[in-house]
C-alpha positions in Angstrom: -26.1 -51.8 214.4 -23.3 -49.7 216.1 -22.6 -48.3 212.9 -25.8 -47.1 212.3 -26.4 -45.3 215.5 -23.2 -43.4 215.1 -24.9 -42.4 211.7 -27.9 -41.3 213.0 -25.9 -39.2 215.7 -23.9 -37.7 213.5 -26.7 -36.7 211.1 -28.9 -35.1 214.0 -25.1 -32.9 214.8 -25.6 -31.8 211.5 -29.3 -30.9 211.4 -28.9 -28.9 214.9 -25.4 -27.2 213.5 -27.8 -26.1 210.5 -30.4 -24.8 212.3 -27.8 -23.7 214.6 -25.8 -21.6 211.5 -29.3 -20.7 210.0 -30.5 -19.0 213.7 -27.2 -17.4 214.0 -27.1 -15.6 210.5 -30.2 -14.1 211.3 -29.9 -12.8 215.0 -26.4 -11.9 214.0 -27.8 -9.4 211.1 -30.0 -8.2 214.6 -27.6 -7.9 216.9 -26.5 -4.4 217.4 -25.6 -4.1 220.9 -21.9 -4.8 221.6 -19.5 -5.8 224.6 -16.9 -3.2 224.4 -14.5 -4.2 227.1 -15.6 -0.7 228.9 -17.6 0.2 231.7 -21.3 0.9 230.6 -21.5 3.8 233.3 -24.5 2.2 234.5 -23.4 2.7 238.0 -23.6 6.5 237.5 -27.2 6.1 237.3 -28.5 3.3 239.4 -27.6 0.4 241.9 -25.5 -2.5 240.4 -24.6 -4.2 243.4 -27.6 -6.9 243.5 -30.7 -8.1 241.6 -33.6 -5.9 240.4 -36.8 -8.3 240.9 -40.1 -7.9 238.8 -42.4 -8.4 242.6 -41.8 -8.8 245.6 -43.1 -12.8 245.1 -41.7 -13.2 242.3 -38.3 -15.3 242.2 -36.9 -14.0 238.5 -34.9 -10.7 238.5 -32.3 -9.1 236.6 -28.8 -8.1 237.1 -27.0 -5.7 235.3 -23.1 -5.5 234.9 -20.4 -2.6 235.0 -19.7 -4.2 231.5 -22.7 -3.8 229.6 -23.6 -8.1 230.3 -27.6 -8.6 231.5 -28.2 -11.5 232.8 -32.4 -12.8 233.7 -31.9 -15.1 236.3 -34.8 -17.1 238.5 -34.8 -18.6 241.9 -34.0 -15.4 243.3 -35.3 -15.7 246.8 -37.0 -12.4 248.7 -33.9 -11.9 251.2 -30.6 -11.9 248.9 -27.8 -10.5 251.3 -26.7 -14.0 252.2 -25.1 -15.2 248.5 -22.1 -15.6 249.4 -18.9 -16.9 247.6 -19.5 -20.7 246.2 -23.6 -20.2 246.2 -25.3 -18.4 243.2 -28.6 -18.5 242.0 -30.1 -20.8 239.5 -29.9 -20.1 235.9 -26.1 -20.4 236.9 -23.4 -23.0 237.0 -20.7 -23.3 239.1 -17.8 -26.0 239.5 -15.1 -25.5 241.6 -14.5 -22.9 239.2 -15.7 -18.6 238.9 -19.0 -18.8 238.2 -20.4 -18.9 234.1 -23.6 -17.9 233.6 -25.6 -19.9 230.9 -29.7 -19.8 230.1 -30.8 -16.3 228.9 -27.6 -13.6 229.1 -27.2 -10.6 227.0 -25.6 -7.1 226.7 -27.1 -3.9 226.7 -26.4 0.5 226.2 -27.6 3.1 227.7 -29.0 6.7 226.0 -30.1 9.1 228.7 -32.4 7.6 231.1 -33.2 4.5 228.6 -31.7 1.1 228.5 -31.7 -1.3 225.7 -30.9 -4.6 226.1 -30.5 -7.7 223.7 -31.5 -11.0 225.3 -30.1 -14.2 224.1 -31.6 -18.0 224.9 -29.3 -20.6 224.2 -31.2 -24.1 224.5 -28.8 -27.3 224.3 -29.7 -30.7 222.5 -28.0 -33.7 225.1 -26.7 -36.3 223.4 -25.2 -37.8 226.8 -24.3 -36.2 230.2 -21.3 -35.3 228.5 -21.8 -34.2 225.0 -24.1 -31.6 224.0 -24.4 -29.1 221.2 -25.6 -25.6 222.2 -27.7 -23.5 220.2 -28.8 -20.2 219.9 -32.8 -20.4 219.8 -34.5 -17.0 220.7 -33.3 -13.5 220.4 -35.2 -10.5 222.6 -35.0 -7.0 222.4 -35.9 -4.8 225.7 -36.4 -1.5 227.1 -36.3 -0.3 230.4 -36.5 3.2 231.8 -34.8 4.3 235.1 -36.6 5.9 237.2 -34.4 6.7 239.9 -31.3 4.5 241.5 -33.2 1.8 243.3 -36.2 1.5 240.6 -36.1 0.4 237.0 -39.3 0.5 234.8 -39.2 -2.8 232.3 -41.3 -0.8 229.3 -41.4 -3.3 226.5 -39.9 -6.8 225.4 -39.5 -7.7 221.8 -39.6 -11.9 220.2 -37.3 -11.2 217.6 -39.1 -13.2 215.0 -41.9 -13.5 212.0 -45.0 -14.5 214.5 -43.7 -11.4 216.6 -43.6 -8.5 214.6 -44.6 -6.0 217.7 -43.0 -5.4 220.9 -45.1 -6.7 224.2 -45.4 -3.7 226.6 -44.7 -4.3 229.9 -45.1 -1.5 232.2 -43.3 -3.3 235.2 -41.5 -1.8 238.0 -38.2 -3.6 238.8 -37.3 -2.6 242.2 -33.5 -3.3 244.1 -32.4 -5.7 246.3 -29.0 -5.5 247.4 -26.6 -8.6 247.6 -23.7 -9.0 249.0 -21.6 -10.4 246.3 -23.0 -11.4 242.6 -21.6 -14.0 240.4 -18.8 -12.5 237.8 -20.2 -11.5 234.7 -18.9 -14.6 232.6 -21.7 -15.9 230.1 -21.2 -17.9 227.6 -22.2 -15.7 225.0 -19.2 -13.7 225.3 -17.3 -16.3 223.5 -19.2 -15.0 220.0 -16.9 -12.9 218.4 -19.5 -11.3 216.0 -21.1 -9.9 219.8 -17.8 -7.9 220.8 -17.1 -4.3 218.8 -13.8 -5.3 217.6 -11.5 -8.1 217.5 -8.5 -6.7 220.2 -11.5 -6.8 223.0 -12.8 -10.2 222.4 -9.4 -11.6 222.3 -8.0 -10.1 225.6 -11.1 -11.3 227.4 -10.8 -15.0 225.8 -6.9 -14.7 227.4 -8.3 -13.4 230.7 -11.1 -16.2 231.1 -8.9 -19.0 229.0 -9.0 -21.5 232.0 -13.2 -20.9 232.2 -14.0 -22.6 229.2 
């Protein structure tokens, strides 16, 4: 009876690493926004340091990174200047450790005023509390258009597959709220070589964040 179970977990590992290997051959041929290891020069053009929220009542927001990382986040609350060291928002996980981000992180460029951004969900099948297998389930493309430092305009978002051919428009205002510290920009998609411009980048930032995975 054992022996079966272990069968039947082992064959469900192998159905999700193919749908897995099938997902990632076909966002990877989309993909083509690239972590660099360089600053984005986002800063130049608007605030970094904190979240840019969709509404005022609304708890999701972005946050965008010297480094080209995006990361959607929820549970962001109206008043943000108390996070503090040891306390992120959800959509984040933290263990006595820097902060990773998992859920739906991405990396993005800038041309001019416009920002493009490729968003990634990674879903996870639990097995146990201890073993899982990640997967990558859902690719989106974005725009956004600055507007000035403190005000981002979200323009369009785009399901990156066959029952979404068209972009969503958007036509939201994203508008700054200041923090006083934000989790480091540590996702778990950063680990993908194939998401990094070349090799020499991706492996000094696996040495510099070894002990985080």
């Amino acid at each position: 009876m054992k022996g079966m179970y272990n069968k039947q977990i082992l064959l469900i590992a192998f159905l999700l690493i193919s749908i897995s290997y099938g997902c990632g051959v076909s966002i990877k041929s989309l993909s083509d926004i690239k972590w660099s290891g360089r600053d984005s020069g986002i800063s130049e053009k608007v605030e970094t340091m904190g979240y840019y929220k969709f509404f005022p009542k609304l708890p999701d927001a972005f946050i965008f990174y010297d480094d080209g990382t995006i990361v959607l986040c929820d549970g962001i609350p109206e008043d943000t200047t108390h996070y503090d060291l040891g306390y992120w928002p959800l959509g984040s996980s933290y263990e006595n450790r820097p902060n990773q981000w998992e859920g739906t992180t991405g990396v993005y460029k800038i041309q001019g005023d416009t920002i493009y951004a490729n968003l990634y969900f990674r879903n996870r099948f639990y097995f146990s509390s201890r073993f899982n297998i990640p997967f990558v389930t859902w690719m989106y493309k974005l725009r956004f258009r600055i507007l000035d430092r403190t005000r981002i305009l979200w323009i369009d978002e785009h399901l990156m597959d066959k029952e979404h051919p068209n972009p969503d428009v958007k036509n939201d205002t994203l508008i700054f709220h200041k923090a006083k510290q934000l989790p480091p920009p540590y996702t778990e998609m950063k680990k993908k070589r194939w998401l990094w411009q070349n090799k020499k980048d991706w492996k000094k930032y696996k040495e510099e964040k070894k002990n985080l995975y």
